[in-house]
mmJSON file of the N, C-alpha and C atoms, coordinates in Angstrom:
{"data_MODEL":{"atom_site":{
"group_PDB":["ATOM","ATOM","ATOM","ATOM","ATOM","ATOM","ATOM","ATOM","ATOM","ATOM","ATOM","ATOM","ATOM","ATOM","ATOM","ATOM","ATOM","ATOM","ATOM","ATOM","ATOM","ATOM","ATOM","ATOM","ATOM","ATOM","ATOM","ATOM","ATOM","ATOM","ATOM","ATOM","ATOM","ATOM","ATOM","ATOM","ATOM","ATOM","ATOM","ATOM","ATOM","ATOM","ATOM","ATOM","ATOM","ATOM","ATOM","ATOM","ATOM","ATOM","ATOM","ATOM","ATOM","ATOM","ATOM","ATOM","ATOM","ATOM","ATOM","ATOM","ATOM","ATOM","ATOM","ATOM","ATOM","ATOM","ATOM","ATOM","ATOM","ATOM","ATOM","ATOM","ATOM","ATOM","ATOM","ATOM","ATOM","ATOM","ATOM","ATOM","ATOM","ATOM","ATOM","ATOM","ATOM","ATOM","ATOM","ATOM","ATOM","ATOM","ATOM","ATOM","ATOM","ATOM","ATOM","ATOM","ATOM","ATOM","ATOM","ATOM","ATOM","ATOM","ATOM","ATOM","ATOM","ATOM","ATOM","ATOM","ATOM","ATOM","ATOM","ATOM","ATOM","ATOM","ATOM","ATOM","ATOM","ATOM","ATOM","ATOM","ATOM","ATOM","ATOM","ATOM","ATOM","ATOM"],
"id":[1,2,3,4,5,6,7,8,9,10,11,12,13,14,15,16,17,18,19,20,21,22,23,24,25,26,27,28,29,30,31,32,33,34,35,36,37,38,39,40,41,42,43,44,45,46,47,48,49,50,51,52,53,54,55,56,57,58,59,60,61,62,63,64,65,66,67,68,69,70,71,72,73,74,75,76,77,78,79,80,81,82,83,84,85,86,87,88,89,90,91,92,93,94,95,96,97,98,99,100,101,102,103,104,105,106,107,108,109,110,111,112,113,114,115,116,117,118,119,120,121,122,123,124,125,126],
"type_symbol":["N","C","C","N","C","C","N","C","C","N","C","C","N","C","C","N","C","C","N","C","C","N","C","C","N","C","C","N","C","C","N","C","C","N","C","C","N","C","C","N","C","C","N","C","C","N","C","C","N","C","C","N","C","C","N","C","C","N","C","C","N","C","C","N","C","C","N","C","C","N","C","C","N","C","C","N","C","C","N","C","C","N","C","C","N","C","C","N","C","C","N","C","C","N","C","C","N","C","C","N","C","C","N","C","C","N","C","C","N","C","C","N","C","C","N","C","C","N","C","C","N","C","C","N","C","C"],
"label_atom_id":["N","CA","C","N","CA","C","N","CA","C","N","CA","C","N","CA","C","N","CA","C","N","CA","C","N","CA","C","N","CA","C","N","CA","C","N","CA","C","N","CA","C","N","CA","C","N","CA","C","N","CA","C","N","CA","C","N","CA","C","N","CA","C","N","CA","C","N","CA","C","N","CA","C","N","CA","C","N","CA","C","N","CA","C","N","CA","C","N","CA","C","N","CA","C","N","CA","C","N","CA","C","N","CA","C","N","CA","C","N","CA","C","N","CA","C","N","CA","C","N","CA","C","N","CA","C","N","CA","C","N","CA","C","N","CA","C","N","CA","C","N","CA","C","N","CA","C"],
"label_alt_id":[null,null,null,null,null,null,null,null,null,null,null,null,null,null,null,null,null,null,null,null,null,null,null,null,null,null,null,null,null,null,null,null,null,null,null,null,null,null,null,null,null,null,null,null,null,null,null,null,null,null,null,null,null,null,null,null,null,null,null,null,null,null,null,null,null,null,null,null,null,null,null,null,null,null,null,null,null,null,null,null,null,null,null,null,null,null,null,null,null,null,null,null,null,null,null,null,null,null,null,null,null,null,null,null,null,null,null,null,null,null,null,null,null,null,null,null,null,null,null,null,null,null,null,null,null,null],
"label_comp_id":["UNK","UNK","UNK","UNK","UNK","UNK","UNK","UNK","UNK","UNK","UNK","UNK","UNK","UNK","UNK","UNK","UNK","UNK","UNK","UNK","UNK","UNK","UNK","UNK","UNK","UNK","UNK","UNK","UNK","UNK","UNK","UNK","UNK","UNK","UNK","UNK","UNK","UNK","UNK","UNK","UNK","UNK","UNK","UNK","UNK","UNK","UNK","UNK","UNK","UNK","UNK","UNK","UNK","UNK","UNK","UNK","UNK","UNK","UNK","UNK","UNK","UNK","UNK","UNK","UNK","UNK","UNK","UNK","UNK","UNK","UNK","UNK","UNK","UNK","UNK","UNK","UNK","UNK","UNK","UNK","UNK","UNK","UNK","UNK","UNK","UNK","UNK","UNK","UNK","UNK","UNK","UNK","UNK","UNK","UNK","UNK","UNK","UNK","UNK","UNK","UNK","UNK","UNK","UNK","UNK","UNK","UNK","UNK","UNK","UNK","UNK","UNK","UNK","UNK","UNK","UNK","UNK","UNK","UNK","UNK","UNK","UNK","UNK","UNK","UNK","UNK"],
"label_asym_id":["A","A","A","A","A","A","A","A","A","A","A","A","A","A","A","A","A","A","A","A","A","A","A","A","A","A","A","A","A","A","A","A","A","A","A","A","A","A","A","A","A","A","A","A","A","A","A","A","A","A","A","A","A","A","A","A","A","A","A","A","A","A","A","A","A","A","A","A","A","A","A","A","A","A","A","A","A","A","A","A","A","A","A","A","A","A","A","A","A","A","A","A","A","A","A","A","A","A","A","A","A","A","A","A","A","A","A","A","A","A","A","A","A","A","A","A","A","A","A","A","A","A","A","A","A","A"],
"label_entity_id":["1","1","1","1","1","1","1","1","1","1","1","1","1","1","1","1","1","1","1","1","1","1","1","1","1","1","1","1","1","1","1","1","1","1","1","1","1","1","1","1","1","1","1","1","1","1","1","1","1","1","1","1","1","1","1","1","1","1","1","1","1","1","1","1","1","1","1","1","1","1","1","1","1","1","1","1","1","1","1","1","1","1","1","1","1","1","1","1","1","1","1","1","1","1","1","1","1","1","1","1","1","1","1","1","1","1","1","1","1","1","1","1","1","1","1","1","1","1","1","1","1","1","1","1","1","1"],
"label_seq_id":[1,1,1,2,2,2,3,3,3,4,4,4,5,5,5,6,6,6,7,7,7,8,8,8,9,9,9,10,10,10,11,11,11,12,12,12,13,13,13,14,14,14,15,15,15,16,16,16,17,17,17,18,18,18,19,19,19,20,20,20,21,21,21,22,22,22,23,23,23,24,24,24,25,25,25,26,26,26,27,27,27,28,28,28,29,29,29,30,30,30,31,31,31,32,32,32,33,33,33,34,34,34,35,35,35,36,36,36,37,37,37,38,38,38,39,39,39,40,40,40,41,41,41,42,42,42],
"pdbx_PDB_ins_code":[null,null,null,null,null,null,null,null,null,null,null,null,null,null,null,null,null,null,null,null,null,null,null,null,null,null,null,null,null,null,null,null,null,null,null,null,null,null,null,null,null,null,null,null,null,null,null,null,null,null,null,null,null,null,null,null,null,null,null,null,null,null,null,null,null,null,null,null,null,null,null,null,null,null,null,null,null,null,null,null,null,null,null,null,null,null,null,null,null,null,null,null,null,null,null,null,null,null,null,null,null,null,null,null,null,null,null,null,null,null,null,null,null,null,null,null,null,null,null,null,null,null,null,null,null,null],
"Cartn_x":[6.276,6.085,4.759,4.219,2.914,1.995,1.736,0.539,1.181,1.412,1.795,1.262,1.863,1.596,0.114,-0.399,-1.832,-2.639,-2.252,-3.125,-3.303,-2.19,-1.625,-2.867,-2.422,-3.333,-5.101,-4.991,-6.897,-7.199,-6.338,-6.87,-6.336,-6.603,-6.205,-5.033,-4.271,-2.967,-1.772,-1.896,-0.981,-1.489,-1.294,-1.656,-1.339,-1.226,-0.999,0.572,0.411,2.216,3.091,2.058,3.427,3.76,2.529,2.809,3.624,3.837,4.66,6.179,6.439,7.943,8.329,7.366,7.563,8.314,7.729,8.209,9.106,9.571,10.958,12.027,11.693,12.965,12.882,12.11,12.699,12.224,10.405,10.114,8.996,8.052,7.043,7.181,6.489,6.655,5.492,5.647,4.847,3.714,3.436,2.503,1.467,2.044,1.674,0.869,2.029,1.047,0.061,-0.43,-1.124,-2.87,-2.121,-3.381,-3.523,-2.978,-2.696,-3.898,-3.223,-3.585,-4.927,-5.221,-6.259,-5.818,-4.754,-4.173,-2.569,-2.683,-1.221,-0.293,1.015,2.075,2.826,3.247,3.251,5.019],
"Cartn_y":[-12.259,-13.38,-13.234,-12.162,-11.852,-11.966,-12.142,-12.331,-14.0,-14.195,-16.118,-16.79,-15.889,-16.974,-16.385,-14.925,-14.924,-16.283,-16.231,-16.795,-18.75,-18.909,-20.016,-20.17,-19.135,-19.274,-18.819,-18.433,-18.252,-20.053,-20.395,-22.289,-22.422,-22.003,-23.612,-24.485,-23.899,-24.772,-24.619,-23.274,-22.442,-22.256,-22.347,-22.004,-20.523,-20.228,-18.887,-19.262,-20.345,-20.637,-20.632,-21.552,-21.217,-19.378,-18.991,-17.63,-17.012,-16.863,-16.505,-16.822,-18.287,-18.815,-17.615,-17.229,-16.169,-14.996,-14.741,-13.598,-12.977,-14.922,-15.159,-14.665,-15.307,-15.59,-14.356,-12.891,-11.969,-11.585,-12.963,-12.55,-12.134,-11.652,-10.783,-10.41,-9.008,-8.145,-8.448,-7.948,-8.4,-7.978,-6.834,-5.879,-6.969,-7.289,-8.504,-9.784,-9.992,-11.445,-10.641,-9.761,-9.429,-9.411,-8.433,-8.873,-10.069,-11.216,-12.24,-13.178,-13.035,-13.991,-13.272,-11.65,-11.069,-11.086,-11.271,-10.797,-10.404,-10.01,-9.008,-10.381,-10.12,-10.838,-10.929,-11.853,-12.145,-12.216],
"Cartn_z":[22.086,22.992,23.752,23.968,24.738,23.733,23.112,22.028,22.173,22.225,21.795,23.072,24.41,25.476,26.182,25.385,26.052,25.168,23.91,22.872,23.741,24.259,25.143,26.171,26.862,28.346,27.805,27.157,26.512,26.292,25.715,24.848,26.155,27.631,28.504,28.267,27.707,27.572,28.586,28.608,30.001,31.059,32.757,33.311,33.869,35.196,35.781,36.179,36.297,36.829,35.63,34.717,33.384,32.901,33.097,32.485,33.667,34.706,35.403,34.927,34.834,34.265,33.269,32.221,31.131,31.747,33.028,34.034,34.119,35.026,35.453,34.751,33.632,32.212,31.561,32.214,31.104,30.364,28.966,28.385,28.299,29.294,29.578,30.405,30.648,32.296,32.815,34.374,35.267,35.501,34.145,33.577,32.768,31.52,30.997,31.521,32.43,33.291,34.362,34.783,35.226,33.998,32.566,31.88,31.328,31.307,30.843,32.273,32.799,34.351,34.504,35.077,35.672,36.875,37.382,38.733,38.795,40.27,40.334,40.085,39.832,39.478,41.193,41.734,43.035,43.227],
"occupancy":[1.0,1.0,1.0,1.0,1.0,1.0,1.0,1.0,1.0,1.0,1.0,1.0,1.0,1.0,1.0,1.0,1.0,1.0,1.0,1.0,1.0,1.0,1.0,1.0,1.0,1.0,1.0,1.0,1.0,1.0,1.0,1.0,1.0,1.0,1.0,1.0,1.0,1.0,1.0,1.0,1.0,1.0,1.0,1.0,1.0,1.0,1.0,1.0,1.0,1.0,1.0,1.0,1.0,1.0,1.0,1.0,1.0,1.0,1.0,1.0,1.0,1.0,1.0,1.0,1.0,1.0,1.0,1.0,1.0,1.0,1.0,1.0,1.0,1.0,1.0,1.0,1.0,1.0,1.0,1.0,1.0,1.0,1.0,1.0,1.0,1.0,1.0,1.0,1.0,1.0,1.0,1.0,1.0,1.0,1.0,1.0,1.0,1.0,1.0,1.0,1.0,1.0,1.0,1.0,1.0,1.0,1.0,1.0,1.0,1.0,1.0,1.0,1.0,1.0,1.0,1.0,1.0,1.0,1.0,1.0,1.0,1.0,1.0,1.0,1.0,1.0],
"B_iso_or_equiv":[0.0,0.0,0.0,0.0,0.0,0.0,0.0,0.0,0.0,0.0,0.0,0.0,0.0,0.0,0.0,0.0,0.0,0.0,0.0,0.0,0.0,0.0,0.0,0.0,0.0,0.0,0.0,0.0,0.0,0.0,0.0,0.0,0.0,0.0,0.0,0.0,0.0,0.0,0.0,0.0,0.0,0.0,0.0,0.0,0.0,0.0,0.0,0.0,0.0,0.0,0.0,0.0,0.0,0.0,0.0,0.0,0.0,0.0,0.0,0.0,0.0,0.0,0.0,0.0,0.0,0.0,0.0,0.0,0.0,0.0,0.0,0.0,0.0,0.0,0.0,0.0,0.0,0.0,0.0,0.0,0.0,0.0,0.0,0.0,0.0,0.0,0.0,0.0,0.0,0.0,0.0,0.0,0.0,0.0,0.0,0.0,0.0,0.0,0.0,0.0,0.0,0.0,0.0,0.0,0.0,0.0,0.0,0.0,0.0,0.0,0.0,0.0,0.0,0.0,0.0,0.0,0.0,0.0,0.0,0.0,0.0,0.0,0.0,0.0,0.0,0.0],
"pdbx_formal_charge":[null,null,null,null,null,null,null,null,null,null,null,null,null,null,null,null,null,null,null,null,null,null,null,null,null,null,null,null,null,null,null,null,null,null,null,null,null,null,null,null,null,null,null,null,null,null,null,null,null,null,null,null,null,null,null,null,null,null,null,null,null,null,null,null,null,null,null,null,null,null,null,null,null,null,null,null,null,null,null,null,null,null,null,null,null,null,null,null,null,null,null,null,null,null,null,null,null,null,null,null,null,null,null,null,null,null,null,null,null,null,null,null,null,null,null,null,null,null,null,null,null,null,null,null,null,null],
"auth_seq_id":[1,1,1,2,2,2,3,3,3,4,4,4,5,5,5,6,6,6,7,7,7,8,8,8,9,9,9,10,10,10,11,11,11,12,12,12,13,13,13,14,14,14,15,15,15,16,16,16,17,17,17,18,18,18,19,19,19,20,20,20,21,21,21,22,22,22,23,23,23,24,24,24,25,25,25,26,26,26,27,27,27,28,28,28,29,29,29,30,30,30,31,31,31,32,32,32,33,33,33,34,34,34,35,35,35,36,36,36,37,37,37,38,38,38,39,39,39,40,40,40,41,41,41,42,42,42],
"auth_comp_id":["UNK","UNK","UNK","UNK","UNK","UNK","UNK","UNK","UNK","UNK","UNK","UNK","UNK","UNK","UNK","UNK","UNK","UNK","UNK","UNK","UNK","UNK","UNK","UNK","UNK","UNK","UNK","UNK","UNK","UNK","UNK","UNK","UNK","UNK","UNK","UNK","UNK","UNK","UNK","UNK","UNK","UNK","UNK","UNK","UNK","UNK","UNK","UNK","UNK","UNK","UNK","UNK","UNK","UNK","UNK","UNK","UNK","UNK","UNK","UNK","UNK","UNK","UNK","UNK","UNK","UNK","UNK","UNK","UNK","UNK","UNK","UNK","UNK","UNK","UNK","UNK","UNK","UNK","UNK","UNK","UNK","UNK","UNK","UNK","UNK","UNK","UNK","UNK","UNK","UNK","UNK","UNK","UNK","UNK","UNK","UNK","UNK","UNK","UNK","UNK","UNK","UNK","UNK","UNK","UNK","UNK","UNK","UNK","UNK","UNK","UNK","UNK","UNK","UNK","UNK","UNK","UNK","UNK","UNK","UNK","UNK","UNK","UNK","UNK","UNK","UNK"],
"auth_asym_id":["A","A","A","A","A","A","A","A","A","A","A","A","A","A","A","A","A","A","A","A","A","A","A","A","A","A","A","A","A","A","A","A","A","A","A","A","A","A","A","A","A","A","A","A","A","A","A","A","A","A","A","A","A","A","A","A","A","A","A","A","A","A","A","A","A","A","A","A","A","A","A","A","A","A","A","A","A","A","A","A","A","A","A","A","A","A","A","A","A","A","A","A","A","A","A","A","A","A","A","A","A","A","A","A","A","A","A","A","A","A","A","A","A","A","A","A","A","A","A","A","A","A","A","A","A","A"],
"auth_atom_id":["N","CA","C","N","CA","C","N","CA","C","N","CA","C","N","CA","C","N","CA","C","N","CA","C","N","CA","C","N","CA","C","N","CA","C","N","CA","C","N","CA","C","N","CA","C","N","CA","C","N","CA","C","N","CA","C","N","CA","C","N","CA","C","N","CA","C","N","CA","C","N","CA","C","N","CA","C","N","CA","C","N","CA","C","N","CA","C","N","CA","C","N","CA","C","N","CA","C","N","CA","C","N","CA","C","N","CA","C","N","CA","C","N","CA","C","N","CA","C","N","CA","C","N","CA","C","N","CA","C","N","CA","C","N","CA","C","N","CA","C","N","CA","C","N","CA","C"],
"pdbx_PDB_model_num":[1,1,1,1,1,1,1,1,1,1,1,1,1,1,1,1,1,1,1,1,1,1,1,1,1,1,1,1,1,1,1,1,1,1,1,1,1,1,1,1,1,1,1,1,1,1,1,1,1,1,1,1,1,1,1,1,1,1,1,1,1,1,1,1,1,1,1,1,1,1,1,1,1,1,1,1,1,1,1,1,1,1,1,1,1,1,1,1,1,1,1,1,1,1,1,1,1,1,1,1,1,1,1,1,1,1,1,1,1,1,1,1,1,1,1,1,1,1,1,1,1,1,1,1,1,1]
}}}
C-alpha cells in the first residue's frame, strides 16, 4: 500500500490529509507518512 499511495501523492493526486486517512485506517505507519508527506505525522 505504501508504494501505491507515495506513487499517489508524487502525481499530486493525494494530498497530506489523504495520506494521513492511510494512517488512520491501519494501512501505513506514521513512519511512512512522514516519508511520504516530509513531515512528522500529527
Amino acid at each position: 500500500m505504501y508504494k501505491i499511495v507515495k506513487m499517489y501523492y508524487d502525481k499530486g493526486i493525494y494530498t497530506k490529509e489523504n495520506v494521513a486517512v492511510f494512517v488512520k485506517a491501519g494501512k501505513i505507519t506514521a513512519g511512512q507518512y512522514e516519508e511520504i508527506a516530509g513531515e512528522v505525522y500529527k
